[in-house]
N, C-alpha and C positions, 0 to 999 in steps of 0.2 A: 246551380245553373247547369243546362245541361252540356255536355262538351262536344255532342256529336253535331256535325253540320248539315245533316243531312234526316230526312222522316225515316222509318221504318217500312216495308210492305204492306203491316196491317195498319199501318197509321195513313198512306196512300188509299188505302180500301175504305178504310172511314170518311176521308173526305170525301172520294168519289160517293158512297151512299148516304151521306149524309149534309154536304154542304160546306162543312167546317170543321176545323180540327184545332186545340188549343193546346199550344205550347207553355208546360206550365215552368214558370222559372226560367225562360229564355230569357231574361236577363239578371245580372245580378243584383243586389241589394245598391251597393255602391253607384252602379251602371245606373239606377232607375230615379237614385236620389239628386244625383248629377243631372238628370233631365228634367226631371221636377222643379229642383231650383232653380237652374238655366229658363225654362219656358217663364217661372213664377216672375221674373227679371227683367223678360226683356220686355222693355220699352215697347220696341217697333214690333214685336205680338201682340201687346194691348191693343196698342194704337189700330192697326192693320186688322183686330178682329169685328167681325160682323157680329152683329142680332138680330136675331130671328122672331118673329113671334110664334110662340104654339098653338095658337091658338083659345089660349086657355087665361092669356096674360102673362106667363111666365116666358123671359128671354132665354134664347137658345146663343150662345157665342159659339162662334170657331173661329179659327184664321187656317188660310191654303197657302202652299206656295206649290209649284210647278215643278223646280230644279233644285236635287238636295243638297247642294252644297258642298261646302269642306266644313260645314263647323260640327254641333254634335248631332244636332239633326239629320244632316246627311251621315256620320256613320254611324248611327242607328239603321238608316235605311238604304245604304251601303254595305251593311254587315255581311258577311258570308254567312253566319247562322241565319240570316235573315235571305238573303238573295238565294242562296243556294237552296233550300226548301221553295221557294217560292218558286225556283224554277223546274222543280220538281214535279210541284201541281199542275205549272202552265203547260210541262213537256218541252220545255222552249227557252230560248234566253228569252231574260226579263227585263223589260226596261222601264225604268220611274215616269209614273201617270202623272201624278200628284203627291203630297201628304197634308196634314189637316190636322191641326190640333184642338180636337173638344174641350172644350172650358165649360164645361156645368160644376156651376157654382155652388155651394151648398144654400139650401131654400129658394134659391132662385132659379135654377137652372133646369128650364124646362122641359117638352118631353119630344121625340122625333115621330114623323106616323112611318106607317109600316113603307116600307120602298124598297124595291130592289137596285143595285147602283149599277147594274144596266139599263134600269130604266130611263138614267139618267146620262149616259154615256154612249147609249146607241144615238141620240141625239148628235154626237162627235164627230159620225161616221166612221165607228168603229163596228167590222163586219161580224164580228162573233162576240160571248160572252167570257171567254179566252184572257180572264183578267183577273188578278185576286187583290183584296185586301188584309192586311194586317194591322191589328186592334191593338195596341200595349200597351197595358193599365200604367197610368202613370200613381195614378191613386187607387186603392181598392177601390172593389168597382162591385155593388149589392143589389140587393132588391131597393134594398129602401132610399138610397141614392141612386136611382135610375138606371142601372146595370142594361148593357146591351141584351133583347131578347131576341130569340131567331125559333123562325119554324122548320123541325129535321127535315132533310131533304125537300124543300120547297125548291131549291135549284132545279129538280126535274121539272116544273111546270112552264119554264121558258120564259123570254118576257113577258111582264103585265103589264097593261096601259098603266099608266099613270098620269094624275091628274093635277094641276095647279089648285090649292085651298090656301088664301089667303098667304103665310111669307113659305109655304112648303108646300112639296108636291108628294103625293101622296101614291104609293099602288090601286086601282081598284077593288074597293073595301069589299065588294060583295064577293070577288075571287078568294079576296084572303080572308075573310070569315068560312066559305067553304073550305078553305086549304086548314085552317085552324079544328075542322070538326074531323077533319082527316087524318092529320100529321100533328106529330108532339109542337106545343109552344117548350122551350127550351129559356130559362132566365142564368144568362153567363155571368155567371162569377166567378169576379179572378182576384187574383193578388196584385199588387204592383209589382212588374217584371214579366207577368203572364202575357202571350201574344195569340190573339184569338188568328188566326188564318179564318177567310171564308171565300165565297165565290160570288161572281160577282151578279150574281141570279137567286141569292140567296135571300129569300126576306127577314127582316131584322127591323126592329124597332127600338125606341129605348121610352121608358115614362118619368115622368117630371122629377127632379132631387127636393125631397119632402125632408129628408134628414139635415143633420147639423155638418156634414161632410163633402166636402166637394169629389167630383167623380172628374177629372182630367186622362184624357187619354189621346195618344197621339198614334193618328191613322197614315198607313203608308197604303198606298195603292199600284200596282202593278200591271201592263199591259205584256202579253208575248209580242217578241218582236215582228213575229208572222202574220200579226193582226194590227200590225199598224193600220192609224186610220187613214181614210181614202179622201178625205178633205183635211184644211187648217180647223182649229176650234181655240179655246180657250185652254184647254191642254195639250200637252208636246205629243207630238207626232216620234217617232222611233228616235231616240237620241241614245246612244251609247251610254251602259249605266258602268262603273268604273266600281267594283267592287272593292272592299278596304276589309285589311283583317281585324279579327275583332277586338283585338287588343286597343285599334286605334280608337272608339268608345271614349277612353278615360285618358288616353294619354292629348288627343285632344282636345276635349271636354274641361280637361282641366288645366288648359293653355289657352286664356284669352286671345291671349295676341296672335292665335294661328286661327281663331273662330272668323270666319268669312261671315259678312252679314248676311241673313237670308232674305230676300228678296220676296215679301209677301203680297200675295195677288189683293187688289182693291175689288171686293165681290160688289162693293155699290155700281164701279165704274165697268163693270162686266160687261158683254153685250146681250142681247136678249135673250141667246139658247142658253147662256151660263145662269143667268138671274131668276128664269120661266120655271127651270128645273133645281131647283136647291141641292144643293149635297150635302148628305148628313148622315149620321151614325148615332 
């Protein structure tokens, strides 16, 4: 696991040129199996998660919630190894967008089109692209179970339109077929415990789980607080994020009775800018 709280210079230079940076082993073994089984658990995450179609027939799950809580969800995404990089990238304090837990199933879990999650956000009225997410494999995460793909530095391209197709919206295909004959397609594989950081202009896709393996992974997302948004939406506007050290992971993880329930958004009962524009990874 690594112990330091903070990136390196040349690991800053890479994101900026590149979009994304992958923290491998920012969590530990213990840390990632404790989430695994926790999510695999709870009830009201079954209950609370959406599907998608991909269009292909195969259903896409996740479930969102807004505000991370106290229980192990929130110190995942309360960490200091985790906030403190992240506000690194932003330049900025950070405060909690959302988070999102992908459920692709094994054989069933199907595949995401290419999007940028500004494209989805600038919707928000949020004024810049000033936002990052964090990827953490909950399960190993492959080619052949659908592993997140991204194109390097596609974040310099800026927003792309994107377009509503059926239960997903999608970037405009013809931009990112040229950006693809440009720029590397990149297929991220990690381990469970790895934490992909990206930006939030970065395109990324994922393709359907054809394996016998499920690909679970829980997405934290980040706004600066300098770019809070200029209207209400379906996510929080600047709310004070309350960091926790990292120790707190397993000590409350592994104390039921201090686990606050989390509070999962009903993506049916959304209103129209939340429903029109899908979120996905």
């Amino acid at each position: 696991m690594l112990s330091m709280s903070q990136f390196s210079a040349s690991d800053l230079l890479d994101y900026q040129e590149n979009g994304f940076i992958i923290g491998r082993s920012l969590f530990s073994e213990e840390e990632i199996e404790l989430l695994g089984q926790t999510a695999r658990a709870d009830n009201a995450m079954d209950q609370s998660s959406t599907s998608r179609d991909d269009g292909e027939g195969n259903a896409v799950r996740l479930a969102l919630w807004n505000h991370p809580g106290e229980g192990i969800y929130g110190m995942f995404a309360r960490s200091k190894r985790m906030v403190n990089r992240v506000e690194q990238l932003l330049e900025d304090e950070a405060y909690h967008y959302h988070s999102k837990m992908v459920l692709k199933d094994a054989k069933v879990g199907g595949a995401w089109a290419w999007h940028q999650d500004y494209g989805y956000w600038y919707q928000n009225g949020v004024l810049t692209p000033n936002l990052c997410s964090v990827m953490i494999a909950v399960d190993k995460a492959t080619v052949e179970n659908g592993c997140m793909q991204v194109i390097r530095s596609s974040h310099k391209l800026g927003r792309i339109n994107h377009i509503l197709t059926g239960d997903q919206a999608g970037a405009d295909m013809e931009r990112v077929e040229e950006a693809k004959k440009r720029l590397e397609l990149v297929h991220v594989t990690m381990n469970p415990g790895d934490a992909l950081f990206f930006h939030s202009n970065l395109l990324h896709a994922s393709a359907a789980n054809e394996s016998d393996h499920s690909r679970w992974a829980m997405i934290c997302c980040y706004n600066a607080k300098s770019n809070d948004p200029f209207k209400e939406s379906h996510h929080p506007r600047y709310t004070k994020l309350h960091k926790v050290d990292d120790d707190q992971i397993l000590t409350i993880g592994k104390d039921d009775a201090l686990r606050a329930e989390t509070e999962f958004a009903d993506l049916n009962r959304e209103d129209t800018s939340a429903k029109s524009l899908v979120e996905s990874s």
